[in-house]
C-alpha positions as CSV (number, residue, x, y, z in Angstrom):
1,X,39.0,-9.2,-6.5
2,X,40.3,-8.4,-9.9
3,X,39.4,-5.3,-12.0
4,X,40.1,-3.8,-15.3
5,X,43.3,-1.9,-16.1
6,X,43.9,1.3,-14.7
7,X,42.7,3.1,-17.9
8,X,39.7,0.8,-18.2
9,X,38.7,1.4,-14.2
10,X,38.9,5.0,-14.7
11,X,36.7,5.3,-17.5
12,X,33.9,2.0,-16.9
13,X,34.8,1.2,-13.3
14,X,33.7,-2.3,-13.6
15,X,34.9,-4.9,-11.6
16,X,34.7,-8.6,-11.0
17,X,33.7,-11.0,-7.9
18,X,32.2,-9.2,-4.8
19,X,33.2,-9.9,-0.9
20,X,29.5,-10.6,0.3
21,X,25.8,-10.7,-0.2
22,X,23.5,-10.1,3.1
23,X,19.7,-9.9,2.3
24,X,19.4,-6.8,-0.5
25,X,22.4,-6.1,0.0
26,X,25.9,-6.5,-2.0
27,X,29.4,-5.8,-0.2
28,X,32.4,-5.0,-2.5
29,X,36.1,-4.1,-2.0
30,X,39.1,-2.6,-3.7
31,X,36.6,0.4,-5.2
32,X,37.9,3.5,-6.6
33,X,36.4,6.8,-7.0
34,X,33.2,6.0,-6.3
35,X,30.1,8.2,-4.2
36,X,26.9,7.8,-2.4
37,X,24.0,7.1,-3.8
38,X,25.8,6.0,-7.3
39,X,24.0,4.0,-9.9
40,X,25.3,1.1,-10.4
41,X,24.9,-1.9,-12.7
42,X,25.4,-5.7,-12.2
43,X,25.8,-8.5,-14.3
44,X,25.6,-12.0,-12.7
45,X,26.7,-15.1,-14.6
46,X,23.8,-15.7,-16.6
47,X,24.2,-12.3,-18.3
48,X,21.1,-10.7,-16.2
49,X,21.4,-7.6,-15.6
50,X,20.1,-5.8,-12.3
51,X,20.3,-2.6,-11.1
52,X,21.3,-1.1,-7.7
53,X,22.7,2.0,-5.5
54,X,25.6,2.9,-3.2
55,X,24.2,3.1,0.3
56,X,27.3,3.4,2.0
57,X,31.1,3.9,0.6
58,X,34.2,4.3,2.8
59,X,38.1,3.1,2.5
60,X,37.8,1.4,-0.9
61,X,34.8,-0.3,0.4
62,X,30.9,0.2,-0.8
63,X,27.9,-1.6,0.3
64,X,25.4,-1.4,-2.7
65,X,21.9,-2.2,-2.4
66,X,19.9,-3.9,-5.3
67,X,16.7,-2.8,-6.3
68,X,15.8,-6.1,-7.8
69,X,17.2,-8.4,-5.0
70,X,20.5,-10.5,-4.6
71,X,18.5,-13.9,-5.5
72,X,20.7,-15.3,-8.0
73,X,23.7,-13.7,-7.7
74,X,27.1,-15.7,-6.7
75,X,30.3,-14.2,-5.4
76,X,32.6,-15.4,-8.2
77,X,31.0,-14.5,-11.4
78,X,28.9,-11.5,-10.5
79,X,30.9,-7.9,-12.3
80,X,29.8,-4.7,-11.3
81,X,29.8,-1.2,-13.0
82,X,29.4,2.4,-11.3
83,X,27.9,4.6,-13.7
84,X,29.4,7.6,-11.8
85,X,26.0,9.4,-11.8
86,X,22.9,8.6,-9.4
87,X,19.8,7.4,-10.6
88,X,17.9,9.5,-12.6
89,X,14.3,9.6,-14.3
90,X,13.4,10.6,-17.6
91,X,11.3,13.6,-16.8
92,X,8.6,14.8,-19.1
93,X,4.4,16.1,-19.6
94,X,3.5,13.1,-21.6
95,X,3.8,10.4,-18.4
96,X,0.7,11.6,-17.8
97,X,-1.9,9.0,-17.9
98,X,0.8,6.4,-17.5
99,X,1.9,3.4,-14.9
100,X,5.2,2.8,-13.7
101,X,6.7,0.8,-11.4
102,X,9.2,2.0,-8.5
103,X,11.9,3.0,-10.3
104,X,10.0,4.9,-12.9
105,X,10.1,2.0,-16.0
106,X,6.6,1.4,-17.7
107,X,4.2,-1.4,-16.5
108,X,1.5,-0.8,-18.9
109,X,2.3,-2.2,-22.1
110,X,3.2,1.2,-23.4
111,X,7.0,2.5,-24.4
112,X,9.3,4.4,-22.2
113,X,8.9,8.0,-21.7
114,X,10.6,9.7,-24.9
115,X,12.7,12.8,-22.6
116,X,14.8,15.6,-23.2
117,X,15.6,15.5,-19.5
118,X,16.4,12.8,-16.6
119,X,16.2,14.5,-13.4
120,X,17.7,13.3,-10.0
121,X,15.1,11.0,-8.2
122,X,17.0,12.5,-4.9
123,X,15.8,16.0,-5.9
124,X,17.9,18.9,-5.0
125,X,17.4,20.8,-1.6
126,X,14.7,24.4,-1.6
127,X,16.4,27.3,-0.6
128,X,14.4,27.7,3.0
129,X,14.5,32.0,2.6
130,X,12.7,31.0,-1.4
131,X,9.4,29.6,0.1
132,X,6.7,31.0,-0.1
133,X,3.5,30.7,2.6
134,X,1.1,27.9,1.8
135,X,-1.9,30.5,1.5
136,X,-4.4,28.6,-1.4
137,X,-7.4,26.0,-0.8
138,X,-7.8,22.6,-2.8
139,X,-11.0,21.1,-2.6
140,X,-11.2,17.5,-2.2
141,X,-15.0,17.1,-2.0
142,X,-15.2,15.6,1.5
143,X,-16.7,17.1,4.0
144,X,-15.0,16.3,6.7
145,X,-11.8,17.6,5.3
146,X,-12.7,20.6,3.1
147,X,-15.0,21.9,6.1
148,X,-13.0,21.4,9.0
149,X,-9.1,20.1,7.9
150,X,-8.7,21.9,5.2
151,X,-5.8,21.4,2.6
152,X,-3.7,24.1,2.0
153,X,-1.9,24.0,-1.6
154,X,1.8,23.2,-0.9
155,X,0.8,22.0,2.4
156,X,1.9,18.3,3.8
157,X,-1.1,16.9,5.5
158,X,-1.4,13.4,6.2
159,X,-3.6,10.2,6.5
160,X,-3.1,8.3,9.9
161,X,-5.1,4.9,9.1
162,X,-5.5,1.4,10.2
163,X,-4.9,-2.1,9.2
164,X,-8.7,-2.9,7.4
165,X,-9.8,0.9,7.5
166,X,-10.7,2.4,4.5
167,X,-8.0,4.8,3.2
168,X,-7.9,3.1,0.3
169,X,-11.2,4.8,-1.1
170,X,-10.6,7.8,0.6
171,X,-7.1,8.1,-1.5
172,X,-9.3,7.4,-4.5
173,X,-12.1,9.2,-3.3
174,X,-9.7,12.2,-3.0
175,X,-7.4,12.2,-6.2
176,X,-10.6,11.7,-8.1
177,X,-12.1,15.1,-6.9
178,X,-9.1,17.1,-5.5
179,X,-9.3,20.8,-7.5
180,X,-8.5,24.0,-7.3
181,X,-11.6,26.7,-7.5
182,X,-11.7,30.1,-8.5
183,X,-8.1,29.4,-10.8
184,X,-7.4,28.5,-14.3
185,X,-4.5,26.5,-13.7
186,X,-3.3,23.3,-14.3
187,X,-3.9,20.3,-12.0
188,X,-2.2,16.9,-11.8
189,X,-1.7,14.2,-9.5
190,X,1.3,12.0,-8.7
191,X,0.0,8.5,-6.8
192,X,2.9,6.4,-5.4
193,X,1.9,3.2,-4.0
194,X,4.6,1.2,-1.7
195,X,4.1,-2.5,-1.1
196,X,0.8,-2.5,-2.1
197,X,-0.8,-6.1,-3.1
198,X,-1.7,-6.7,-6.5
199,X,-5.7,-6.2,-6.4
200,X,-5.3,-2.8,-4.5
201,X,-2.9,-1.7,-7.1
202,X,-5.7,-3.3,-9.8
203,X,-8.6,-1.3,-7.8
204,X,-6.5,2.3,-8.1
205,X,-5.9,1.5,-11.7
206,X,-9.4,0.4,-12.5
207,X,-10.7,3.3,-10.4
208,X,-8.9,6.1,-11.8
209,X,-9.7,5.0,-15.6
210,X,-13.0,4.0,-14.9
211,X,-13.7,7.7,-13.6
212,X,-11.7,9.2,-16.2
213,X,-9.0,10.6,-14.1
214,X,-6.0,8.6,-15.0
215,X,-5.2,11.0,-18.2
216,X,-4.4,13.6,-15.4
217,X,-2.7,11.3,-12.6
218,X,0.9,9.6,-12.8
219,X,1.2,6.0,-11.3
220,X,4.1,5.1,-9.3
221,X,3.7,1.4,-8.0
222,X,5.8,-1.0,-6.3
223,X,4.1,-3.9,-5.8
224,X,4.2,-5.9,-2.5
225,X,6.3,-9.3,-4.2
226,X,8.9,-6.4,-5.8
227,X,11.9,-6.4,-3.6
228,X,11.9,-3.9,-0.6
229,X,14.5,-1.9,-1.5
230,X,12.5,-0.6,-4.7
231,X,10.2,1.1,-2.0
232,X,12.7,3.4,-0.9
233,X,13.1,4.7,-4.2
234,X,9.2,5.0,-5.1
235,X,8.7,8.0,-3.8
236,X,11.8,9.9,-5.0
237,X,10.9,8.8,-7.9
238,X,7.4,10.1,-7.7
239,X,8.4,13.4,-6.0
240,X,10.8,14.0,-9.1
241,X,8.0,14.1,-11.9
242,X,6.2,16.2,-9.4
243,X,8.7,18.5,-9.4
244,X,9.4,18.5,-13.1
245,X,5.8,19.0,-13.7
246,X,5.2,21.9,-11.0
247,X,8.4,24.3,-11.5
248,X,8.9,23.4,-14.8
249,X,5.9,22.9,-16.4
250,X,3.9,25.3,-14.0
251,X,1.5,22.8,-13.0
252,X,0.2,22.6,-9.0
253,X,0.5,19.1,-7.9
254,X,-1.2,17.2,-5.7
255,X,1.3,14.2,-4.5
256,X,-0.4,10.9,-2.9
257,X,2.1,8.6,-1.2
258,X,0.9,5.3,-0.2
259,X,1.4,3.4,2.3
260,X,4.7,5.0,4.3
261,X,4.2,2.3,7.3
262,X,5.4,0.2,4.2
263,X,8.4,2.6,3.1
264,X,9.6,2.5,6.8
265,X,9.5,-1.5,7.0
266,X,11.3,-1.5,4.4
267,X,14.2,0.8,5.6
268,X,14.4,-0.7,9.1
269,X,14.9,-3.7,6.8
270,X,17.9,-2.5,4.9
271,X,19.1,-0.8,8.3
272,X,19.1,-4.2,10.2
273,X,20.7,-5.9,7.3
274,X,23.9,-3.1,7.8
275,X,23.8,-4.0,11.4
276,X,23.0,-0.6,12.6
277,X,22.4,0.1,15.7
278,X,18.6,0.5,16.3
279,X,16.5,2.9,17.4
280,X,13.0,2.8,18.8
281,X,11.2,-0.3,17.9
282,X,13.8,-1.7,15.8
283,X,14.0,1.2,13.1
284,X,17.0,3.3,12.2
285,X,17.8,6.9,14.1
286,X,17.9,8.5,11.1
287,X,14.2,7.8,9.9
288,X,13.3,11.2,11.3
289,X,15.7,12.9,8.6
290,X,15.2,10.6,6.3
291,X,11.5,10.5,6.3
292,X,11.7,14.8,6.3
293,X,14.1,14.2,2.9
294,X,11.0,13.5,1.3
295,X,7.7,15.3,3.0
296,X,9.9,18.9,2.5
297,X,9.8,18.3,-1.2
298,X,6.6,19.7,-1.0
299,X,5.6,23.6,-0.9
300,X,5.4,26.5,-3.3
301,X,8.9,28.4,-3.9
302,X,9.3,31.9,-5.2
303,X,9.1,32.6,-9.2
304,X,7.6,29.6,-9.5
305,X,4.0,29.4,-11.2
306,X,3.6,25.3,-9.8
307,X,3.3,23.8,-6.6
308,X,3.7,20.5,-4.5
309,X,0.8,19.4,-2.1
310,X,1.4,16.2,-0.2
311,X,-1.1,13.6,1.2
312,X,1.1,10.6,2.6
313,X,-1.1,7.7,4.0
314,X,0.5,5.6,6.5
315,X,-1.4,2.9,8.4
316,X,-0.7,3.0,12.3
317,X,0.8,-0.8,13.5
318,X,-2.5,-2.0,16.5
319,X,-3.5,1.9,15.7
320,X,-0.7,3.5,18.2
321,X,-0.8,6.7,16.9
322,X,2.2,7.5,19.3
323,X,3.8,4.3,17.2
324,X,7.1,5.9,15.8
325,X,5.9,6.3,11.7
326,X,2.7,8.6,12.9
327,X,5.2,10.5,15.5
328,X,7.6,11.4,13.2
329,X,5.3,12.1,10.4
330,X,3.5,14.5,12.2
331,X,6.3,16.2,13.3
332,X,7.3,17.1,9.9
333,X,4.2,17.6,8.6
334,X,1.5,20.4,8.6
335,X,-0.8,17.9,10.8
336,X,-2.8,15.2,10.1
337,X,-6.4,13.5,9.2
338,X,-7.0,10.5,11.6
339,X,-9.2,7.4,10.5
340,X,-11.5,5.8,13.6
341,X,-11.8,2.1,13.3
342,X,-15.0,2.8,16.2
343,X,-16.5,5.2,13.1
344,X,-16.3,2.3,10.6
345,X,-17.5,-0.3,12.7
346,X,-20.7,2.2,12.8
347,X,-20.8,2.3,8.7
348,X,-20.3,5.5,9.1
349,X,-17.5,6.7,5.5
350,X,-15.2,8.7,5.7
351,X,-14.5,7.3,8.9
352,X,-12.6,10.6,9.9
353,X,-12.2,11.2,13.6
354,X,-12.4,15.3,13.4
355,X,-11.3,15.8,17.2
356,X,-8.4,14.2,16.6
357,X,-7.6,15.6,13.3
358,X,-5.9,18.7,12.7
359,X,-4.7,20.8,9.8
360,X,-2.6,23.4,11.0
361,X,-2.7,25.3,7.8
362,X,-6.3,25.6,7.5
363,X,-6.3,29.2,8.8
364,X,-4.8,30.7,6.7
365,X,-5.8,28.9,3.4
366,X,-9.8,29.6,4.1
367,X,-12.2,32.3,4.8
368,X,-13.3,35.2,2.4
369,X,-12.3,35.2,-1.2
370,X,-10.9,31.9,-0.6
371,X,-13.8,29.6,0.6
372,X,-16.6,31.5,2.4
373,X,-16.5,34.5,5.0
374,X,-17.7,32.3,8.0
375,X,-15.7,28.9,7.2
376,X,-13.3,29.4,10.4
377,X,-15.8,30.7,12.7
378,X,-18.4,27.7,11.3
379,X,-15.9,25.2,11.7
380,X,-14.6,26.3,15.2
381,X,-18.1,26.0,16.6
382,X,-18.6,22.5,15.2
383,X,-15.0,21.7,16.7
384,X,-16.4,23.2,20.3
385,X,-20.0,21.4,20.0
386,X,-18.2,18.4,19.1
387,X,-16.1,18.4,22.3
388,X,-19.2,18.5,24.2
389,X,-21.0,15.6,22.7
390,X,-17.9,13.5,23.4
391,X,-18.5,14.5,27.3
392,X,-22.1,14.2,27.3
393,X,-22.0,11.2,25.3
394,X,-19.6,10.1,28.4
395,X,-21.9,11.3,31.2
396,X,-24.8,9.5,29.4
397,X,-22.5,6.2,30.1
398,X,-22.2,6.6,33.3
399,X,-25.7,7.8,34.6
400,X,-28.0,6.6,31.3
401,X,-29.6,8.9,28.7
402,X,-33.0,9.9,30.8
403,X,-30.9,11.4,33.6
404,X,-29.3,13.7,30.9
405,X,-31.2,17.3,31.0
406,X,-32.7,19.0,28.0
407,X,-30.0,20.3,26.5
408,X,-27.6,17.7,27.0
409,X,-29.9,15.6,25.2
410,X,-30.0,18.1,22.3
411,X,-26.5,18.0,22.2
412,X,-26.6,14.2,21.9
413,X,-28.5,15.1,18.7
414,X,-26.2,16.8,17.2
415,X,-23.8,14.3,17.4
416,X,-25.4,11.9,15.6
417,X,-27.0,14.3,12.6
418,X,-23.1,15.4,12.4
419,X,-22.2,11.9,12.0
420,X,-24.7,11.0,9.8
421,X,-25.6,14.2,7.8
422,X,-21.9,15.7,7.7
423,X,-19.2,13.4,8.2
424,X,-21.1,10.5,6.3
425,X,-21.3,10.9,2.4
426,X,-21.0,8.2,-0.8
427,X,-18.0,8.0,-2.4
428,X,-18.8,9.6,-5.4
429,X,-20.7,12.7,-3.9
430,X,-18.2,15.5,-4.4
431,X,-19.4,18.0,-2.2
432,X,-18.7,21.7,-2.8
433,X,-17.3,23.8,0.0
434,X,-20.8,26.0,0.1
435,X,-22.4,22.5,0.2
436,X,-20.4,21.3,3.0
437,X,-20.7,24.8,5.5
438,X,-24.7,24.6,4.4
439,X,-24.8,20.8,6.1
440,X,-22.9,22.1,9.0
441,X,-25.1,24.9,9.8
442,X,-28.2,22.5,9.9
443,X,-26.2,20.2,12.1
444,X,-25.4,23.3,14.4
445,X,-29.1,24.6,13.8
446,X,-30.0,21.5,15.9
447,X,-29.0,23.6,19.0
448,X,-30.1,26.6,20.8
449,X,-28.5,29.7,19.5
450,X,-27.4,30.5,23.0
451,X,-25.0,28.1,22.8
452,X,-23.2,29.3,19.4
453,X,-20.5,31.3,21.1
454,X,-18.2,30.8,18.1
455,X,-20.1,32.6,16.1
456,X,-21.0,36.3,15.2
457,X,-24.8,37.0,15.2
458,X,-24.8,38.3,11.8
459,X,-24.0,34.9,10.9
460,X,-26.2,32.6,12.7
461,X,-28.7,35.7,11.2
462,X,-27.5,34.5,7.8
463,X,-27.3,30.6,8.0
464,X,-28.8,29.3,11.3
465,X,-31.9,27.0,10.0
466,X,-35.1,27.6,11.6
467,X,-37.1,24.7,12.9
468,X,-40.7,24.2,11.4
């Protein structure tokens, strides 16, 4: 390989001919001064120009990969140039009511974002002793989340879903109504979408202007024929406005990253391409870390008016929830909202499977001044009466429904107006958290007030619903 003079490679670092291409990937030798996670430019012999990123640099060497694929390119007459910075976005307010795709350049016809700034897309690390307790509730409108897997602002709480389940809507469903109550602040929503095809990028589009929304949401999406390697820099991409708009522009953010089965293809892609040694199922050792690179860009931090709130959906491969993408994830995150493919097959939406979701924030972002003085008891009890129906509902299986005594049957009851009164609702009923604790108390009012053990008796004096 031949380069530039001495002076020249100082100051451009371009060179010409590389030593290999494998899949996204570009291998060159003979490199100077060059770091991870560079920018780099590429020219092949056409005159196209492509961009692309130093995965991996040691002893003159540097394996780049390319965000728009290596289809084209040819060893002789390909020149490279390392900018000598990373890749950075132009950071500002007014991308707002805009669509872009992974790497942050516009897809909707309009110009590119006129900055002052261009931020990092790799963000820079939170001082761990500067956070500050995620302590605030966001209402999202659903029941089944607001009532009883509460977000927390600055919380990361994620979707666990399903090939053909519908998280889809519910992402819709819940950037459309997610808000803060009780504050005048300012709200936004960042929606990064990873290999998505081109009608459920059209339907989130469509959606979000039809319902008047978009002016207040950013879109990130890579589409599912962009090459893979744009994926992995989607969200870094979307976490960077986020961050721009929440510590600099004081806003609380609500971050929606979708679909991170997708993201995690895509780096056991690049990972087998480098010939790495594998992991379980195939995907690199590092996806732990690297997946927790991105979830801890969430929180609140101190002297900061903004925040970042994370929902990441990630659909489980045959709905293994032990699958490694899901284990990870909810390892590093603040627990998790689980879709039930048995739920849907009822037409029962949101198809959320409460006893199996968790939010382990929840405590300490509801309850008096916050939401309402009895949420956590309220929602304890409907946790402990739904355990029971899923034992009775297993008895009943065994021995049939008449052999089931009086109160078992009651409980049976329960279960289905919880399922049909509480957990169902349309997707444009945005539900208020009064609303939502009001529907659970009838559903619990179904039951003798014996069995409330959960609780206090000035509250089932309060809200437990008489029969007529």
């Amino acid at each position: 390989m031949t380069a530039t003079n001495p002076q020249e490679l100082l100051k451009s670092r371009e060179y010409h001919g590389i030593q290999k291409l494998e899949g996204p990937l570009l291998f060159i030798d003979n490199v100077h001064n060059v770091g991870y996670q560079e920018l780099v430019e590429l020219r092949d012999g056409s005159g196209r120009e492509r961009l692309g990123m130093i995965l991996e640099t040691s002893r003159g060497s540097a394996v780049v990969q390319v965000f728009e694929g290596t289809t084209g390119l040819d060893l002789a007459h390909t020149s490279v140039r390392f900018r000598g910075e990373p890749l950075r976005l132009p950071v500002t307010k007014s991308m707002l009511g805009r669509v872009f795709d992974g790497l942050g350049r516009p897809t909707d016809g309009g110009p590119a974002p006129v900055a002052e700034e261009r931020w990092d897309v790799n963000g820079l690390p939170i001082n761990p002793t500067s956070r500050v307790y995620p302590r605030k509730f966001i209402e999202t409108g659903i029941s089944a989340i607001d009532g009883m897997n509460t977000l927390v602002r600055g919380q990361k709480l994620p979707i666990f879903s399903g090939a053909g389940l519908p998280h889809d809507r519910v992402t819709a469903q819940v950037v459309r109504q997610a808000k803060i109550v009780g504050e005048d602040v300012s709200f936004a929503i960042v929606f990064a979408a990873m290999g998505v095809k081109h009608d459920v990028a059209r339907f989130f589009i469509d959606n979000f202007r039809n319902t008047g929304v978009l002016e207040n949401v950013v879109l990130f999406l890579s589409l599912a024929d962009a090459p893979s390697v744009e994926r992995l820099q989607t969200p870094r991409t979307a976490l960077t406005i986020a961050e721009y708009l929440a510590f600099r522009e004081n806003m609380h953010v609500l971050v929606v990253l979708t679909d991170m089965t997708n993201y995690c293809e895509a780096l056991r892609e690049i990972s087998t391409a480098r010939s790495e040694i594998p992991s379980r199922k195939s995907y690199p050792g590092y996806m732990y870390s690297d997946l927790a690179s991105l979830y801890e860009r969430a929180g609140m931090v101190e002297n900061a008016t903004g925040s970042i709130t994370q929902m990441e959906i990630l659909t489980m491969p045959s709905d293994d929830i032990s699958h490694p993408i899901p284990d990870l994830t909810g390892y590093i995150t603040e627990g998790q909202i689980v879709l039930d493919r048995e739920l849907h097959q009822k037409g029962i939406y949101p198809p959320i499977l409460t006893l199996r979701s968790l939010s382990r924030l929840m405590k300490d972002g509801i309850g008096k001044g916050m939401t309402r003085d009895d949420h956590a008891h309220t929602a304890s009890q409907l946790f402990a009466a739904l355990a029971r129906v899923k034992d009775v509902r297993a008895l009943a299986s065994v021995i049939g429904e008449e052999e089931l005594s009086t109160l078992d049957h009651q409980y049976l009851q329960f279960g289905d107006a919880f399922e049909r009164t509480f957990l169902s609702q349309r997707e444009d009923e945005d539900r208020s958290i009064e609303e939502t604790l009001d529907i659970g108390w009838k559903c619990l009012s179904i039951l003798p007030k014996e069995e409330l053990h959960r609780v206090t008796d000035e509250e089932i004096a309060k809200h437990y619903v008489k029969s007529s």
